[in-house]
C-alpha angles and dihedrals in degrees: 000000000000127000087256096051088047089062102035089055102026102066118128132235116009120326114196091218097054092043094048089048102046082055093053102050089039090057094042083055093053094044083054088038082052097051094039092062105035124114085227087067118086142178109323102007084061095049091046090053091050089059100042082052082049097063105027080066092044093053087047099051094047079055104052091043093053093045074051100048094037090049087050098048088045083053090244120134107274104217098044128102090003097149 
């Protein structure tokens, strides 16, 4: 982890633009979750929205593990104030 990305994700207490983030991305998830499952959705289309699910979650989880690994090598709790 770089020096930046220490201080970008390590930061204590709630920030308004981490939490905002972490929404949107969690509502843009759910919308994908939502098209992916739906009995609209057929062949391709379903398969394109699996994998749009897929990395939504993949891009979520990096954040949240280098909010993680940034809290803990700034000696802050690692699971608070993650969202």
């Amino acid at each position: 982890m770089t020096d930046d990305q220490k201080t970008a994700f390590g930061f204590a207490g709630k920030n308004i633009t981490w939490t905002e983030t972490i929404k949107l991305i969690e509502a843009i998830q759910q919308q994908q979750w939502m098209t992916a499952v739906s009995r609209e959705t057929k062949g391709e289309d379903r398969i394109h929205a699996c994998g749009s699910v897929d990395g939504i979650n993949l891009i979520l989880s990096t954040l949240v593990q280098f909010r993680q690994d940034a809290r803990k090598l700034n000696g802050l709790t690692p699971n608070e104030d993650l969202a």
